[in-house]
Backbone as JSON, one array per atom type, in Angstrom:
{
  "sequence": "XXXXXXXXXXXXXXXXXXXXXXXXXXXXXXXXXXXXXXXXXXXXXXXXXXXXXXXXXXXXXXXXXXXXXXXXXXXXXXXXXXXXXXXX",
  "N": [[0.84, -1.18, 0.0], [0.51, 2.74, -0.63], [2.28, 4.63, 0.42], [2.47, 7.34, 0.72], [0.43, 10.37, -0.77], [0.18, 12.38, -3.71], [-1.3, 15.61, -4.37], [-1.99, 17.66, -6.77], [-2.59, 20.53, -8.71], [-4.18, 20.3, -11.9], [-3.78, 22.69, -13.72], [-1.38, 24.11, -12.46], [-0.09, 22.16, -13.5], [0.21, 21.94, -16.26], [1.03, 24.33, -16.49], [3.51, 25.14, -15.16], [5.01, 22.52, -15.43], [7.89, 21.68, -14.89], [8.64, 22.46, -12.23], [6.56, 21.4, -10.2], [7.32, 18.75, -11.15], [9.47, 18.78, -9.88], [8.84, 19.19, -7.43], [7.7, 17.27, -6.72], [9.79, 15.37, -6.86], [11.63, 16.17, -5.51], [9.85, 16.27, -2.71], [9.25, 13.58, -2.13], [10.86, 12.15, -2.74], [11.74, 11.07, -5.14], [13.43, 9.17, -7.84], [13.89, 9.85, -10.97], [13.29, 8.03, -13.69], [13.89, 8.44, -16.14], [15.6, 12.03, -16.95], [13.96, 15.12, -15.91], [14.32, 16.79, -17.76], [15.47, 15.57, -19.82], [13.23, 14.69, -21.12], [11.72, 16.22, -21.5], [10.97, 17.59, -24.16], [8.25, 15.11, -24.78], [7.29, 15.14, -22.87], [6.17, 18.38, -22.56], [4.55, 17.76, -25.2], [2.69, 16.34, -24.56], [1.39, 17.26, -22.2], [-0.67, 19.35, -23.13], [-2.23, 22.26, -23.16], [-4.09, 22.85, -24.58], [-5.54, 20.66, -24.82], [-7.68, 20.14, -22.71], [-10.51, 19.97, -21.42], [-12.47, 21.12, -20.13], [-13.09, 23.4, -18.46], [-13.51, 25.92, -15.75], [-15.24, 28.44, -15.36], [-13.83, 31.7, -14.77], [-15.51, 33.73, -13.23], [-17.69, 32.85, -12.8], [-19.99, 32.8, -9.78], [-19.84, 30.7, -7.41], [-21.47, 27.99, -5.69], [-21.91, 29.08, -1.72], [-21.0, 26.13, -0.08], [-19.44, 24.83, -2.33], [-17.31, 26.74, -3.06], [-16.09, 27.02, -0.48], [-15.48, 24.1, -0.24], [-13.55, 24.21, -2.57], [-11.15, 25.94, -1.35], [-10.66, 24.44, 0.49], [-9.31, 22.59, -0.45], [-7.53, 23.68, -2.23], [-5.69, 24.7, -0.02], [-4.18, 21.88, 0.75], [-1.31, 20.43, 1.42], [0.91, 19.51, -1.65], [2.1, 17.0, -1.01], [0.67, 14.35, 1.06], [0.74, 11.7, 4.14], [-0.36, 8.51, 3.82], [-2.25, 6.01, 5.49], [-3.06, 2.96, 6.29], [-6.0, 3.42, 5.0], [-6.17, 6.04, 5.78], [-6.03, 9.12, 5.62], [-3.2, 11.16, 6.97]],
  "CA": [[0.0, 0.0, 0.0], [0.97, 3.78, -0.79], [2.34, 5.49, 2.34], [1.91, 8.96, 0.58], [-0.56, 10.47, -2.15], [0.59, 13.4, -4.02], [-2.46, 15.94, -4.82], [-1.81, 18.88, -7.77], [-3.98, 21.02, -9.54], [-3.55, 20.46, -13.14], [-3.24, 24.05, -13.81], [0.02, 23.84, -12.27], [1.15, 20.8, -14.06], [0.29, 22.6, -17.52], [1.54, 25.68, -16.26], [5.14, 24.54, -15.17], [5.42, 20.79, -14.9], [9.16, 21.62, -14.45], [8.46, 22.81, -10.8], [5.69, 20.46, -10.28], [8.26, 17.18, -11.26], [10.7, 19.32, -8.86], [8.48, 19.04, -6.13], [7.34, 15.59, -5.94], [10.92, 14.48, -6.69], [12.15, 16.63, -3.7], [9.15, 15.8, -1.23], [8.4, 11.87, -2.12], [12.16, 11.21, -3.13], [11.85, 10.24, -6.65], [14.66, 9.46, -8.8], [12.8, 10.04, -11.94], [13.97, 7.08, -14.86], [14.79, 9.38, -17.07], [15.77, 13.09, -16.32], [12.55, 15.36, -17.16], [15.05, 17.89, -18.83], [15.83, 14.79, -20.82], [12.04, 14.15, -21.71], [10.98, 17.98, -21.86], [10.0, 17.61, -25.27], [7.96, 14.08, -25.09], [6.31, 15.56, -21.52], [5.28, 19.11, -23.5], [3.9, 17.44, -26.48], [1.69, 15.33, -24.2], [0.96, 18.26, -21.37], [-1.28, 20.06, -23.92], [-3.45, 22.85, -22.34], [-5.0, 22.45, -25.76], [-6.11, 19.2, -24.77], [-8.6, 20.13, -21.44], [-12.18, 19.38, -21.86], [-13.35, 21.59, -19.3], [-12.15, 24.96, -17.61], [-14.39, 27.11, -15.21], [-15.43, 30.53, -15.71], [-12.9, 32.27, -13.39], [-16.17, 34.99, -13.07], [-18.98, 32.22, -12.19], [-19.98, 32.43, -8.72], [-19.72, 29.21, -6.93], [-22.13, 28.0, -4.16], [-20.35, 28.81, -0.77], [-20.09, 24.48, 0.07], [-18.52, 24.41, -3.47], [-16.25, 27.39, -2.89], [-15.25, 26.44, 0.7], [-14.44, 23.22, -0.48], [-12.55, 24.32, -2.95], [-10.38, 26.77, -0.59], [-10.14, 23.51, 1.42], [-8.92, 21.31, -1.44], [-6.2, 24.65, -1.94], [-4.28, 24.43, 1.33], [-3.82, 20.72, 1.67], [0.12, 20.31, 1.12], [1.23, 18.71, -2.41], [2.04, 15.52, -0.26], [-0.08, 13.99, 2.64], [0.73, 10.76, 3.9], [-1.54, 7.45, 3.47], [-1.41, 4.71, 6.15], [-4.22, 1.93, 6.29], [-7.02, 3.81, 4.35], [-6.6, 7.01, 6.19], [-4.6, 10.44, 5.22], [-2.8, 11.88, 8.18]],
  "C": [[0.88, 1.24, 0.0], [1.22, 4.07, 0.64], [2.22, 6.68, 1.93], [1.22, 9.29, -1.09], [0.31, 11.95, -2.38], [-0.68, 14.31, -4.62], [-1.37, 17.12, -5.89], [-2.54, 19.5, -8.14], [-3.4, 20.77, -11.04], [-3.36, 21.92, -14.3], [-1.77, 24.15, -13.42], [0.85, 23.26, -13.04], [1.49, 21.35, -15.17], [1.11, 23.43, -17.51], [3.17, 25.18, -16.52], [5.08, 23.51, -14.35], [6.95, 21.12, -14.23], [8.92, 22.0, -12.61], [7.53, 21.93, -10.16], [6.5, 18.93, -10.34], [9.1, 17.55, -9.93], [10.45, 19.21, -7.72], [8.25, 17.74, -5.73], [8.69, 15.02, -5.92], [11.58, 14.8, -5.04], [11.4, 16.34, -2.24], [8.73, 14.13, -1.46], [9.97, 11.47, -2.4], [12.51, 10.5, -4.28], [13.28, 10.26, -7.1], [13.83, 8.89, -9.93], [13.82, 8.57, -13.05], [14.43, 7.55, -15.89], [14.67, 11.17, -16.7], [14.55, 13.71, -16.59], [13.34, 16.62, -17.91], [15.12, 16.72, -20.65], [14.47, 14.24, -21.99], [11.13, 15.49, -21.91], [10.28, 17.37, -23.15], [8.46, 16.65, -25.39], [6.4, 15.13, -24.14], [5.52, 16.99, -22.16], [4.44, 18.37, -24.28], [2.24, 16.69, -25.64], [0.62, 16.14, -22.93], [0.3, 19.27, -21.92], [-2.1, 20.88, -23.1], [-4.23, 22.9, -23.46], [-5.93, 21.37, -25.29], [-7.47, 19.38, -23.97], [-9.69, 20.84, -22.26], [-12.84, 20.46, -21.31], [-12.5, 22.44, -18.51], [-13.34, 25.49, -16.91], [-14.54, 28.26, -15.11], [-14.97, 30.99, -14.56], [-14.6, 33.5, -12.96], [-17.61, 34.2, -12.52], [-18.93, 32.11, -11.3], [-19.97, 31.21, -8.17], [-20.58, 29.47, -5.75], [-21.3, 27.96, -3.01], [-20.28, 27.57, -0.51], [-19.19, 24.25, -0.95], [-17.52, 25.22, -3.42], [-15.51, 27.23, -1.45], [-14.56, 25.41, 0.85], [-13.43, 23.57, -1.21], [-11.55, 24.94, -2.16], [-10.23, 25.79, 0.06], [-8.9, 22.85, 0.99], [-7.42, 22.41, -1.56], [-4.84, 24.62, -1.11], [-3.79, 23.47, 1.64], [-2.54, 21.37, 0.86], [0.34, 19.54, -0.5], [1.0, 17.19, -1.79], [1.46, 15.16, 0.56], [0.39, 11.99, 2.62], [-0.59, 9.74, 3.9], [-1.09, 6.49, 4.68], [-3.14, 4.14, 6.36], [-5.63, 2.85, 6.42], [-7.49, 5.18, 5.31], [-5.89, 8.1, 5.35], [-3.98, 10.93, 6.54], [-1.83, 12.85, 7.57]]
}
């Protein structure tokens, strides 16, 4: 079983994966299989913000449970750990 989950927004990832790879390698300890300088191109081509289905109107109000969650979902940390089907 996972001992830690990694959350992101994929805004981020699109944005700059490079900082985004930089973080999970530095907080989970990755040693990536191949460098991602070395796979830049492969990882662009495939990180399309072209690609996304679905964006939200930065200007549509949100119900406050849906905007409080979200502001919840915001602050967790990149990493949280996992231990027998909890998060701590």
């Amino acid at each position: 079983m996972a001992e830690h989950l990694a959350f992101l927004r994929y805004d981020d990832l699109v944005g700059d994966w490079r900082a985004v790879a930089d973080r999970l390698a530095a907080t989970l300890g990755i040693d990536w299989p191949v460098e991602p300088e070395a796979a830049a191109s492969d990882i662009e081509t495939f990180l399309s913000g072209d690609l996304r289905h679905h964006a939200a109107d930065p200007d549509m109000p949100l119900p406050a449970w849906a905007a409080d969650g979200w502001a919840a979902l915001l602050c967790w940390p990149l990493v949280v750990g996992w231990r027998g089907g909890a998060i701590f």
